[in-house]
N, C-alpha and C positions, 0 to 999 in steps of 0.2 A: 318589452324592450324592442329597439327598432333591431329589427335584421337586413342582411344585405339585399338588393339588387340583385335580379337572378343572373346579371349578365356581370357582378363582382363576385369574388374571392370571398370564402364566409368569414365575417365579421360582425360583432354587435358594438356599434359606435357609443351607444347609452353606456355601456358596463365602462370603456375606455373613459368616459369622460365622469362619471362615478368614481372609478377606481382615481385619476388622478385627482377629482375634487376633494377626497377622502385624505391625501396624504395630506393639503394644502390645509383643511379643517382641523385636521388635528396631528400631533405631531409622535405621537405615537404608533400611527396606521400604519406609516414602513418599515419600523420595527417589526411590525407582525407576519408584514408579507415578503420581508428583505429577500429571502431564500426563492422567493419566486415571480420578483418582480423583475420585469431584462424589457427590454426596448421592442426585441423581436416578437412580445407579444399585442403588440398596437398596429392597427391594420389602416389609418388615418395617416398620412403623411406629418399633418401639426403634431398627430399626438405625439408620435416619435420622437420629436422633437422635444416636445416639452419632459417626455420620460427621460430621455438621454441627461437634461441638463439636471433635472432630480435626481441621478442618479451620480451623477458629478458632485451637485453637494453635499450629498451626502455620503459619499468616497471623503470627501476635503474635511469631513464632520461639519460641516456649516448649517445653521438654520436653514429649515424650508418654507419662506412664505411666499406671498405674492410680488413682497418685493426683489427678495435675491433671487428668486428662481428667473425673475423678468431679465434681472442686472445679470445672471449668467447666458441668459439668450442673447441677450445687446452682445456678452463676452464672445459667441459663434457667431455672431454675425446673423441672427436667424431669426430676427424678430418680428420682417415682414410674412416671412415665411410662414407664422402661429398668426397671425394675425394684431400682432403689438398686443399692448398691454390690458385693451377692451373683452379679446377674448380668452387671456389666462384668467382674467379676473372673472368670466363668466362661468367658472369652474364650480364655482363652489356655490352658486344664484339657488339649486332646488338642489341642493346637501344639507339635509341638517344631521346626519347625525353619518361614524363610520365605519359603525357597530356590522354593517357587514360586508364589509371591505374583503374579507379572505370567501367569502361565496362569489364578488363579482371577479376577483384577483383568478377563482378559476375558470369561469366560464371565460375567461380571454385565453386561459391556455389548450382548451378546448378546441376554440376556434384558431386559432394558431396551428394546433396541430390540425386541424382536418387541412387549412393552406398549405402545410408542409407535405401532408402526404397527398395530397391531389397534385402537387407539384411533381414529387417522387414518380407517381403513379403514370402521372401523363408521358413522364421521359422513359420508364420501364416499357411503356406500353408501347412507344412509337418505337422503341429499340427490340420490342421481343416481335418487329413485324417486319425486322432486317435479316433475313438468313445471313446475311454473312458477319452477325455476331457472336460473338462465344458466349452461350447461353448461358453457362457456368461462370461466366468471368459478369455476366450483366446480374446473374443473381448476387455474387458474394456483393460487387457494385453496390447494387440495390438494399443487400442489407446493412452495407456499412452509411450510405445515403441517411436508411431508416435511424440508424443510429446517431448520427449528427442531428437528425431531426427533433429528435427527442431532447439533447442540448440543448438546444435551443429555446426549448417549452420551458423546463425544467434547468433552472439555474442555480449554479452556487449558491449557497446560501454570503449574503453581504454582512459585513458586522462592521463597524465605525472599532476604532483601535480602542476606545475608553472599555467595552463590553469584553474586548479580548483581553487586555490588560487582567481584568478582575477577574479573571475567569481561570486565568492560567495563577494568578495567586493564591485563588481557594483551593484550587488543585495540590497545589504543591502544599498548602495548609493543611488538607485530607491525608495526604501522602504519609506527611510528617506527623499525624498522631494517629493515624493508622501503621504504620510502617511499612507500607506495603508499596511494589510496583508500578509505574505511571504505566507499563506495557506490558504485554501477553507475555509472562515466565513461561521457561523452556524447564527449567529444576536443573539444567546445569549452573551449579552457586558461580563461578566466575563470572560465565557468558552474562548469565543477569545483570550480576552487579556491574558490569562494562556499560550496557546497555540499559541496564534499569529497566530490562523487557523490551519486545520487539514494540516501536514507536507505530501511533495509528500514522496511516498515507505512508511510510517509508513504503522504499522499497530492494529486500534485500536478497541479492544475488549470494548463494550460496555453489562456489565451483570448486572443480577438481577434477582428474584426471581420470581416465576407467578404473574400478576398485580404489580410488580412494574412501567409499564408504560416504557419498554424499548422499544415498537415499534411504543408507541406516543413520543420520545427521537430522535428516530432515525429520525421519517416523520418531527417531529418540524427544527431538524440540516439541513433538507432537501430544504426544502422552501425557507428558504432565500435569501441561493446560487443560489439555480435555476430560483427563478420566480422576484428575485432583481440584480444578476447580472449576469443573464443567462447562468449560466456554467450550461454544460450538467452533468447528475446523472444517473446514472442506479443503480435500485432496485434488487436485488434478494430478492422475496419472499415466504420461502418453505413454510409456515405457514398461510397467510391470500392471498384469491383470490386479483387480482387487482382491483378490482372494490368494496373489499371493503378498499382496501389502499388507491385508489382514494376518496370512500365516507369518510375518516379520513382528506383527507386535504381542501375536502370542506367546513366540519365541521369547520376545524382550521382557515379556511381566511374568513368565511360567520360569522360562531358564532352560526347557528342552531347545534344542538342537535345531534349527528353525531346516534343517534339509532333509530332516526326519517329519516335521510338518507338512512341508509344501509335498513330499516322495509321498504322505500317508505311509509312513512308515512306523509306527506309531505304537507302544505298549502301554497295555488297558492302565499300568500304573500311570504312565506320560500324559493320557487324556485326563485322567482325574484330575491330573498338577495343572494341566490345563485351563481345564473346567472351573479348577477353583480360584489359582490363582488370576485369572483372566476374564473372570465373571465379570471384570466393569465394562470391557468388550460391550456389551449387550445393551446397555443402555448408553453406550458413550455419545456425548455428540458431535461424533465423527463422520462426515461425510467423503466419502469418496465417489470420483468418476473417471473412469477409467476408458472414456471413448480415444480412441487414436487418431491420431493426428487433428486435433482436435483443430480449431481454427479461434481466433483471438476474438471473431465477433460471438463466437458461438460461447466462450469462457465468460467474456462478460456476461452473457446472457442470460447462461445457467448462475455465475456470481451474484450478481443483482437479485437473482429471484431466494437463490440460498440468505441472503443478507436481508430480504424484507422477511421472509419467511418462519427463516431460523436463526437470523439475528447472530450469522458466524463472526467471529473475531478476529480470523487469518483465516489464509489460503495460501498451502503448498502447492505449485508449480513442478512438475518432475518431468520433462526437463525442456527447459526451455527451446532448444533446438528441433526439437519434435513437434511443436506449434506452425501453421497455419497463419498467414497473415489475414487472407482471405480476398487482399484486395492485389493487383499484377504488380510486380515489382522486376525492375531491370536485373539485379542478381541478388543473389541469397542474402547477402549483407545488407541490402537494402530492407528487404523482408525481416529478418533477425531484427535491424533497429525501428521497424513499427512495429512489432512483437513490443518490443524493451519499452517503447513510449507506451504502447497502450497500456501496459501491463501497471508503468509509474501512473499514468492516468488512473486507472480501474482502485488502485488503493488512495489515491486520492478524493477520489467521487465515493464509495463506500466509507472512505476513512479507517480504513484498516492496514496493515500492516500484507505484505506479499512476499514469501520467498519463494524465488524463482531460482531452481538449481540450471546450473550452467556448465558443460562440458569446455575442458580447454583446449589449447593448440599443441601439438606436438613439438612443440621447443621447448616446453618443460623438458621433456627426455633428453635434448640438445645439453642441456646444464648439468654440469659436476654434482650438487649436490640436490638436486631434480627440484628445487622448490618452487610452485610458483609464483608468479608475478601478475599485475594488472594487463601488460602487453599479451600475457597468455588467451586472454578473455575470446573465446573463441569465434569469427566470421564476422564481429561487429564492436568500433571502438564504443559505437552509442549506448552498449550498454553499461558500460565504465558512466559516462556520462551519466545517463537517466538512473544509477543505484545511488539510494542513500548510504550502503553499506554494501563493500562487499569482502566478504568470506570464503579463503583457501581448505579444502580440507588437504589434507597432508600427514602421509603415515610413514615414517622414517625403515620404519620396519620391513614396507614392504619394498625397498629399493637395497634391503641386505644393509642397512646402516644399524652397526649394535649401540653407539652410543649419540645422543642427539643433544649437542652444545646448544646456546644461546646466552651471550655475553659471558660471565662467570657461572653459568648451572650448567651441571650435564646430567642429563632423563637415560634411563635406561629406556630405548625406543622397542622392548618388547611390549608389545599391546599401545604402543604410545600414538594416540591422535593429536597431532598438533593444528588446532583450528585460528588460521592466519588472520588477520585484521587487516587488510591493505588496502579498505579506504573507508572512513566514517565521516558522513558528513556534519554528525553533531555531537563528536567523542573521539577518543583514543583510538592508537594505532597500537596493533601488539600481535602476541600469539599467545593462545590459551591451551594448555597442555589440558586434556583429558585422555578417559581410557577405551580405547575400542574391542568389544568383546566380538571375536570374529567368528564364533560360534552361534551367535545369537545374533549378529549384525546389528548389535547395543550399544551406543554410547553415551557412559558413565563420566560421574566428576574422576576427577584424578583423584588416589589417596596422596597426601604428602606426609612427611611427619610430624613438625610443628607449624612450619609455615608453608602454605600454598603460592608460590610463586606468580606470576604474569611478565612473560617476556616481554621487553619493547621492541620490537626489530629495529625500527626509525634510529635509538638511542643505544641499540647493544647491549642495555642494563634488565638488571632484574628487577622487579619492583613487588617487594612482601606483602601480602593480604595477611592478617590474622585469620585463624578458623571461625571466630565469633566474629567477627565483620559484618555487619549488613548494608553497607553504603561503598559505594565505589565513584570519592567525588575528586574532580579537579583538585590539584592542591592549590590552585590560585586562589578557590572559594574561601568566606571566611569562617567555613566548619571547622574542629578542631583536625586535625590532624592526627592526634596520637593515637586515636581509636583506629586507625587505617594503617596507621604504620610503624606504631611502635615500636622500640625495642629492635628494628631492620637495622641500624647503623646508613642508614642512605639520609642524604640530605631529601627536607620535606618540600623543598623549592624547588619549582621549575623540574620535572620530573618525566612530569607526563608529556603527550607528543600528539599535537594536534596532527588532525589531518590535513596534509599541506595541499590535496584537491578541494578543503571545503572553500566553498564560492561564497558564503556569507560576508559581508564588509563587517564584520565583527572580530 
């Protein structure tokens, strides 16, 4: 293959002109390399060009041959530019076949990336030869540089809507004679069924006030998943070492005293209960890291590597205020909302699921009945923006309140956690009453007697789950209804309560 001119950028012009004769040959080749085909890796000014408009018709779903692909360059105005319609067609002259379309698909992101990082390199270099740089500010620079660079190799993967279409069908076909979760269960039965498991790419902000109990919230959502259906988890924790996040879930599976664990305070009976009941400890796959102040390029970093590696399924965030942006930001709010983006990025590129717990503003305290609100979200509105979900935790208890309304129910608020709903972008708004063991820093389903409850906040009303239940669906759907709410005396119409932040035109 030809390579570059020692006095160009590395490139090999054969593989670009391969790789696009290949899609043109046959119409299955960009299917195979959709995920890693992007314009930025063509190092040819034509070829750019001709990538771009490929990649346009088949955004639009449109056939790709010699003739549309020519008729969308007329459409940019760019045809002098490829050389007209002599040299698109010389594409495919010595192609016969495009059987190896994903070996030359990566020798161009190869070369790609060495352009990017000799790029990178040359600006670090003439900058680390300026003393009057902040060498700490040119490094985290440098590695956030590195990381866009990578972007850029490495591209979304592309689908035409027909492939998502079927895709999201058989899913939901799987779901339904399986009976199981589209997202990661937490084993609390409401919160699931609300959510039908924490969704891959969300991203959800779990907040509350000091001792609301949002990092006994987080380790409870944790357990179930990992040591019942053995998806891997990794932790980040700027806030608590790992061993005492570990002494929290011994607590929570044994039932000893979790300040009797972290003191080593400990009777040989209490290690036994331990021992035994806590044995899945040992092989869970749970990951934690517990580095402080950690920085958002360094979490991606270690994430990505946990997610090829160990194939995690979520990522706790404890706490998000304790994060690093890594890159200079004019005030902390500025910082806080590249935290919040990156963070909505990082589950979207993995495609998993993120909560990120979040301390709030002190005008909770300001309010009668302390609860909070989205406005509370502390140092930055963008992370209201950038959650697909976000979650209050809220303990009635501990502000001296004995009885805890909501529409017509009243909770006795001893042990009562009330886990708020104030913004879903693809579901219900409410409050989900469970139980906080404060001994343990556990939290449990709530018992009820016949019927488990779900507050609406939005609507004031109560709305009945049966115990047997296993579906938590819109009543607009055309699912039966009575399995969900029979026997409530509530009408089955118009019930539920969207959320009036979701931005869908739907």
């Amino acid at each position: 293959m030809k390579k570059e001119k020692k006095d160009e950028m590395p490139n090999v012009i054969d593989a670009e002109l391969i790789v696009l004769g290949s899609i043109l040959i046959d119409k299955t080749a960009l299917d195979r390399i959709a995920s890693d085909f992007s314009i930025n890796l063509f190092y040819d000014a034509k070829n750019r060009i001709i990538a771009g408009a490929i990649l346009n018709l088949y955004r639009e779903n449109k056939p790709i041959d010699l003739l549309t692909l020519f008729n969308k360059i007329k459409e940019l105005d760019k045809q002098d530019e490829v050389g007209g319609i002599s040299f698109i067609s010389s594409l495919t002259n010595h192609i016969s076949s495009a059987s190896n379309i994903e070996f030359h698909i990566r020798i161009l992101q190869q070369e790609a990336l060495r352009r990017n990082l000799i790029e990178i390199g040359t600006i670090a270099s003439s900058k680390s030869l300026d003393p009057s740089q902040d060498v700490f500010e040119l490094f985290n620079q440098t590695q956030n540089n590195l990381d866009d660079a990578l972007k850029k190799v490495i591209n979304y993967e592309i689908k035409n809507v027909g492939s998502i279409h079927d895709s999201i069908l058989l899913k939901s076909i799987e779901m339904l004679q399986t009976g199981s979760k589209s997202g990661v269960v937490t084993g609390l039965r409401l919160l699931d069924n609300v959510t039908n498991g924490w969704q891959n790419s969300d991203l959800i902000i779990l907040a509350g006030r000091p001792s609301m109990g949002k990092t006994a919230a987080a380790i409870s959502m944790c357990i179930h998943p990992s040591l019942e259906k053995n998806e891997p988890i990794a932790i980040f924790s700027l806030e608590m070492s790992n061993e005492q996040l570990v002494s929290r879930m011994q607590s929570y599976l044994s039932g000893v005293n979790v300040s009797k664990i972290v003191k080593k305070q400990l009777s040989m009976n209490e290690i036994d209960e331990i021992a035994k009941k806590a044995i899945g400890l040992k092989n869970a796959p749970l990951f934690i890291d517990d580095t402080p102040n950690i920085s958002l390029l360094d979490l991606k970093g270690k994430a990505r590597k946990l997610k090829k590696e160990s194939g995690i399924k979520l990522i706790v965030v404890d706490y998000l205020q304790l994060m690093r942006s890594g890159v200079k930001a004019s005030s902390r709010e500025q910082e806080i909302a590249e935290i919040s983006r990156g963070l909505k990025g990082l589950a979207k590129e993995l495609n998993i699921p993120i909560i990120a717990l979040s301390q709030l503003s002190r005008g909770v305290e300001m309010r009668g009945d302390k609860k909070p609100m989205l406005q509370d979200l502390r140092e930055s509105g963008q992370i209201e923006q950038d959650a697909d979900m976000v979650l209050f935790c809220y303990r009635p208890e501990y502000y001296g309140i004995d009885t805890y309304e909501v529409g017509n129910q009243s909770f006795d608020a001893n042990g009562l956690f009330m886990l708020i709903i104030a913004k879903h972008r693809n579901g219900e708004l409410g409050e989900i009453p469970l139980t906080f063991i404060h001994e343990q820093t556990k939290l449990t389903n709530h018992e009820f007697g016949q019927q488990p409850p779900i507050a609406n906040q939005e609507e004031n009303r109560i709305f009945v789950q049966q115990n047997n239940a296993t579906e938590y669906s819109n009543a607009s759907n055309e699912t039966p209804k009575s399995s969900l709410l029979a026997n409530t005396g509530f009408d089955t119409e118009d019930i539920f309560k969207s959320d009036d932040n979701d931005e869908t035109p739907f």
